[in-house]
N, C-alpha and C positions, 0 to 999 in steps of 0.2 A: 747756685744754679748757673747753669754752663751756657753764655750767650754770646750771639755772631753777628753783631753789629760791624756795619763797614766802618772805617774814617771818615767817609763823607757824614754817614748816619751820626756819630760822635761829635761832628762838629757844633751843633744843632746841644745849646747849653740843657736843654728840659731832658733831650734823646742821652744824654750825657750822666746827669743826675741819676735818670728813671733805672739807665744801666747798673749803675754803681750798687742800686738798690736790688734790681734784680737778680745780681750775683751774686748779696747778702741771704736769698735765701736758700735753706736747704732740703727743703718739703720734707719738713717733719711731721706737719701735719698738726699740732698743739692746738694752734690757730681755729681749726674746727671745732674744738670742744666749744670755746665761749664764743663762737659768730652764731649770734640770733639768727640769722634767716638759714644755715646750717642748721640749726638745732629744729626749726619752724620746717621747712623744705624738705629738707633730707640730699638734695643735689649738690652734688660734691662742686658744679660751676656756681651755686651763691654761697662757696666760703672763701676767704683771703686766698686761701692754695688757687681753687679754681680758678678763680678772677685774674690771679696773677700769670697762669700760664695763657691767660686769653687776652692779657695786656701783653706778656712778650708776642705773641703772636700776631698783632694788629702789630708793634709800634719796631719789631725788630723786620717785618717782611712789608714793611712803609705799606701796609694796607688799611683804607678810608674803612672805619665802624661801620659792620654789618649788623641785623637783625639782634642776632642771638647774642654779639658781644652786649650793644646797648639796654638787651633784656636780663642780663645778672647785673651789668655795673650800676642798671639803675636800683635793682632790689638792693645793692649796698647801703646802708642807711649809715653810713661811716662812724660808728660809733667807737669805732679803734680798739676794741675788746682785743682786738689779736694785736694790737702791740702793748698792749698789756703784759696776755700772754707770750706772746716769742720771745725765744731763747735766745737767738740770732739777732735781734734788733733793727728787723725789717720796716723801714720805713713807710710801712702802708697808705698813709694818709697822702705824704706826697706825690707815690705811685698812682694812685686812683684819682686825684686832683687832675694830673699830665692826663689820665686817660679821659676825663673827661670832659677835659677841654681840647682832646681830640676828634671825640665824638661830638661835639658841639661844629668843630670845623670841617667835620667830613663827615655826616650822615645827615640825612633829612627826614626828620621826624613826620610821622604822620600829623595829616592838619589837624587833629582836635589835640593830640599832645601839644605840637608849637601853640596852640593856642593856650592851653592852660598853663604853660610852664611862663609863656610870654606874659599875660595875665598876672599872674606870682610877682616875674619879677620887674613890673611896671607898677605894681598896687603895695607890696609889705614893704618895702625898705621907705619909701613913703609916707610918713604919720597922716599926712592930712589927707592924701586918699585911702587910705588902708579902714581911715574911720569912717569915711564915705560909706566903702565898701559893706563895710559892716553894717550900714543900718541899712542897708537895703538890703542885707543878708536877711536882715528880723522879717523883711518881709514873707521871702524865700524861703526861708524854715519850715513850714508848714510842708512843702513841696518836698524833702529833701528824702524823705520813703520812695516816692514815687520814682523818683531820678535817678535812685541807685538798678531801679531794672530797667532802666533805657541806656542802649548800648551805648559805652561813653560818656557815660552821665554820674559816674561815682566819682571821681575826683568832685565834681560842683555839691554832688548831696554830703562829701565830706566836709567841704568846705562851709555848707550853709550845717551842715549838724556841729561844728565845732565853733561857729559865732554865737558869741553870750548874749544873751538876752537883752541884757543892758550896758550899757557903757559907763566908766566912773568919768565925773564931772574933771577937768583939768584945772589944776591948783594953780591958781598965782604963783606962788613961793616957786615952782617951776619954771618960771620963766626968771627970775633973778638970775644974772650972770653970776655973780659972786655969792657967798655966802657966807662973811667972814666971823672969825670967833670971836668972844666977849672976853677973853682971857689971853695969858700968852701964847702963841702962835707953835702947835706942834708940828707943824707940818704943812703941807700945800699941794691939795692935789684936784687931776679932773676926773671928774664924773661923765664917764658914756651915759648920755639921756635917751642913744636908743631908739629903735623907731616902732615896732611893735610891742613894743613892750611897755614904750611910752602910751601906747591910748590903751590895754591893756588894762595895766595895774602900774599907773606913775605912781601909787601909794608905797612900791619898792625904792624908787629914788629917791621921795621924803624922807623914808624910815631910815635910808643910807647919810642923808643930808643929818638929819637930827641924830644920830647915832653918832658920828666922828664930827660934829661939832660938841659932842657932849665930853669928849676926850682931846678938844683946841686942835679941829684937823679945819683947816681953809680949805673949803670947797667952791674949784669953780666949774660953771658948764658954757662955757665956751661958744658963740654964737659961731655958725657956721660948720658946728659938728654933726655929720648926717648919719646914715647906716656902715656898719664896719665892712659891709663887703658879704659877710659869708653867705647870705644867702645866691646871691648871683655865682658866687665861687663854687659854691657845692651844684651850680645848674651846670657849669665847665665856660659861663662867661668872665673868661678871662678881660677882659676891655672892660666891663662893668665894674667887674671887684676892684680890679690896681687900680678906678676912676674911685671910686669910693676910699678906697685905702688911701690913696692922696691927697684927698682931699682932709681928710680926720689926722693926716701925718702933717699937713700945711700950719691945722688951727695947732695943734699941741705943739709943733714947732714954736710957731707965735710967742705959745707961754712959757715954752721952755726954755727961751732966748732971754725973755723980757724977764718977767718977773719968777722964773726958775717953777718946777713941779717935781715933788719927790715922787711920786706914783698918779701913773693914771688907772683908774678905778673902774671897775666892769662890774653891774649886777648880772646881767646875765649868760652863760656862762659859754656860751655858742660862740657870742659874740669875742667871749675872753681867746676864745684857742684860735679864733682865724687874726686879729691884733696880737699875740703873739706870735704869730706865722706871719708877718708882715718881712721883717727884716729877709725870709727866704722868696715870699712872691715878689719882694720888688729886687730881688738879689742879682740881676741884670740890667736894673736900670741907673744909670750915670748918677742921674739928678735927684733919685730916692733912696739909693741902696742901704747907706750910711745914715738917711735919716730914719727910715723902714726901721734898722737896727737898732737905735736910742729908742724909740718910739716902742717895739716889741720889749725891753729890757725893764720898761717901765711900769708895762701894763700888768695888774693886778687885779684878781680878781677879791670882791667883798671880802669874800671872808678867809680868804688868805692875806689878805692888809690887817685883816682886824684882830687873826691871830699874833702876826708880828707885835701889835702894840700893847698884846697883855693884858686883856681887862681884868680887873677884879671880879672876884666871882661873886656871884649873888644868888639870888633863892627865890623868883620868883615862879622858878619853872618847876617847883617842890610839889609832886601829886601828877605833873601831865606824862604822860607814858608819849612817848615821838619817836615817827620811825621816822627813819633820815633813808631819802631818795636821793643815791647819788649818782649824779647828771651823768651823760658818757664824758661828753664834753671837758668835764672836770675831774673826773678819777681818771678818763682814758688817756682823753687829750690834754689837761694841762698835768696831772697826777697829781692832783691834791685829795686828799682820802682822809686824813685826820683831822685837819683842821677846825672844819663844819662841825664836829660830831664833837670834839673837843670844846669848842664855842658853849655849844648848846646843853654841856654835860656841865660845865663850868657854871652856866644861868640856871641850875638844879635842876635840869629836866630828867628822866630817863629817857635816856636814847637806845633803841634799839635801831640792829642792823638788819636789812631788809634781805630774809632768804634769796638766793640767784639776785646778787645786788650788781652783777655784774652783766647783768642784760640789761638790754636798753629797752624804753618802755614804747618804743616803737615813733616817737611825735619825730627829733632829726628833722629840724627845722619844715621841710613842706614833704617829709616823708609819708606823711598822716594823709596827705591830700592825695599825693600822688601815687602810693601805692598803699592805698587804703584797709583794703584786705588783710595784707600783712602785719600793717600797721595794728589792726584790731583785735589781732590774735596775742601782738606781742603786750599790746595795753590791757590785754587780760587777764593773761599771765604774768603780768606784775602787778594788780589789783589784788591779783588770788595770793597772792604773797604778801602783800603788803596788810593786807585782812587779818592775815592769818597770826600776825603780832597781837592782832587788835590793840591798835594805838588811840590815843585820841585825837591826834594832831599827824601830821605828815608837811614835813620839812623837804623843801629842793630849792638849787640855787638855779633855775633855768624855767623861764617865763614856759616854753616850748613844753616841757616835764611839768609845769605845773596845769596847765592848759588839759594836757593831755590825758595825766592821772584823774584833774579834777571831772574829766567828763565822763568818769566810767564810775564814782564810790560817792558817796554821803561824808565820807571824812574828811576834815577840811582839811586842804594843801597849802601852806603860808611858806613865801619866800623867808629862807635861814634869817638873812638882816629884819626883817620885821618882826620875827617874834624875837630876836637880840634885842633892837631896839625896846621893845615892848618888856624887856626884863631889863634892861636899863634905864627904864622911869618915863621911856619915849610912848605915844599914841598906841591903843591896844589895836593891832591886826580886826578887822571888821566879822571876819572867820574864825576867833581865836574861841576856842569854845571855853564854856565857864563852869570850872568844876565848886565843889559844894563850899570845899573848906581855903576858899581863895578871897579869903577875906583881909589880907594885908594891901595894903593901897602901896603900888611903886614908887610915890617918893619914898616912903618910909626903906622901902627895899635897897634903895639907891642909896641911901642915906647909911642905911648898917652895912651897904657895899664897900663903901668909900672910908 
């Protein structure tokens, strides 16, 4: 793509980048096949092509986000399907980050949007309001019919229809900084505890805890480790996210100075692709660049550590039929595809692959909230598929996709590492359904594994 940016415009490191990317591509067009709100819409401005000539146009003619730009870049639910697909290796994700943290600095949202988006991200990166929140949601629930036909009122009714009912109790063993092993020491690594996902389901970070202690992995969770950033980053608040990402690059520093860390550890998987992206957001700052990059180099998601270390295979999973949901996040944005599925084939399950696995199921961290509508069409359209396996079980690595799936199907959704765990001798997932001829008990399992 043929673009006229001045030297002044160039000088400006983001206008610089955004260029570089925008002259990688060639509007082939590819891109449309697999963008969900393309394929949902049908308007050629919410597919990567269209966004893209309406980012050269705001960021090459130095014009502040109007109306119509901020109304497709927000339907982009980033799920990175089109650099999947492109041929070209268009940088999408970092192009539409720069745009939206354009639009962050040069348009003014109407007042019930700043309020909800502000809302968001004053409340989730937050555990101990985030759980606030939520239980005054249980109040709210009842109301949440009502609020979707008051003008303005569907993002609040999405938000009180996707609050659970109940909340799980918080584990001691959680709050242990360390977690050391009983045998000789394979490894040393930290564990992101997470902010939603910690009042959510911290039954994922147990099941990650007890799983790579069972293979002599040192797990520590590091005091002073807060949200990784992406959700402020995907609002286009740049000041939030690199304040977050500094802060989680300080503590891992700490341990990586002192007592050394072979990998830092992500269950879920959102959180995996913008801490990989660390080393390019803070890639103009003096005092982080260099650490951004150790820190991004390191981080690992579950079940891409836990394929590196090779488990032995076992057979507890002998009779469950599992369809594997995989995250965008993790096939799009970090590309890991095999791994999970190999994991999980490895613990004797059958794993099937989820027809259009390469749509997103609409959640994209506060996509569900904020552009609800769409969000509900594309969470049906991967229910209907996901059905259509008829599994017993449904597998994803991403708190967001399991939230999401679980609120539309009767089938239960268990993070990948818990039912690993749970076929490695560890605590049975509380959803893990109980077929007829499952009558070996997992130490035994564990025991003809080993």
């Amino acid at each position: 793509m043929q673009t006229n940016f001045t030297q002044q415009q160039l000088a400006d490191p983001d206008v610089a980048h955004s260029e570089k990317i925008l002259r990688s591509c060639v509007h082939c067009g590819f891109c449309t096949a697999t963008c969900p709100t393309y394929l949902t819409l049908g308007d050629e401005l919410d597919s990567p092509r269209g966004r893209i000539y309406l980012i050269k146009d705001m960021l090459e003619n130095d014009k502040p986000a109007d109306e119509k730009v901020v109304k497709h870049i927000d339907r982009c639910l980033s799920c990175l399907a089109c650099m999947t697909t492109c041929p070209s290796g268009v940088n999408y994700m970092h192009l539409v980050d720069h745009a939206r943290a354009h639009i962050e600095k040069t348009y003014k949202r109407p007042l019930l949007d700043r309020f909800y988006r502000s809302m968001l991200a004053m409340v989730l990166p937050y555990p101990g309001r985030f759980k606030l929140a939520l239980q005054f949601a249980r109040l709210g629930k009842p109301f949440a019919g009502l609020l979707r036909k008051i003008p303005g009122g569907k993002p609040m009714a999405a938000m009180l229809a996707l609050a659970p009912a109940s909340l799980p109790k918080p584990d001691p063993e959680l709050m242990q900084e360390r977690h050391p092993v009983s045998g000789l020491r394979r490894a040393r690594v930290a564990l992101l505890s997470g902010c939603a996902q910690r009042v959510l389901d911290p039954e994922i970070n147990l099941a990650t805890i007890e799983l790579l202690a069972k293979f002599n992995v040192e797990i520590i969770t590091p005091k002073g480790e807060g949200c990784c950033g992406a959700l402020v980053h995907h609002m286009g608040r740049e000041f939030d996210a690199h304040a977050a990402a500094k802060q989680n690059i300080d503590v891992w520093m700490n341990e990586i100075e002192n007592d050394g860390l072979d990998a830092i550890i992500i269950t879920t998987s959102g959180c995996g692709t913008t801490i990989k992206d660390y080393g390019h957001m803070l890639r103009n700052d003096p005092g982080y660049a260099q650490k951004a990059t150790i820190v991004s180099a390191l981080a690992k998601d579950v079940s891409e550590y836990l394929a590196d270390l090779e488990l032995p295979p076992a057979t507890l999973g002998n009779g469950y039929r599992l369809a594997y949901h995989s995250a965008c996040s993790l096939q799009h944005g970090q590309k890991i595809t095999d791994q999970p599925k190999r994991l999980l084939a490895n613990a004797g399950f059958e794993v099937v692959d989820v027809p259009e696995g390469h749509l997103c199921c609409g959640s994209a961290g506060t996509y569900n909230i904020l552009q609800a509508e769409i969000s509900e069409g594309l969470k049906a359209r991967k229910i209907a598929n996901i059905e259509r396996m008829k599994p017993d079980l449904i597998a994803a690595g991403n708190i967001g996709c399991i939230t999401q799936i679980a609120s539309g199907t009767g089938i239960p959704v268990i993070h990948t590492v818990q039912i690993l765990n749970w076929a490695y001798g560890g605590r049975k997932p509380a959803l893990m359904p109980q077929l007829s001829n499952k009558s070996e008990s997992a130490r035994e399992i564990l025991s003809a594994a080993q």
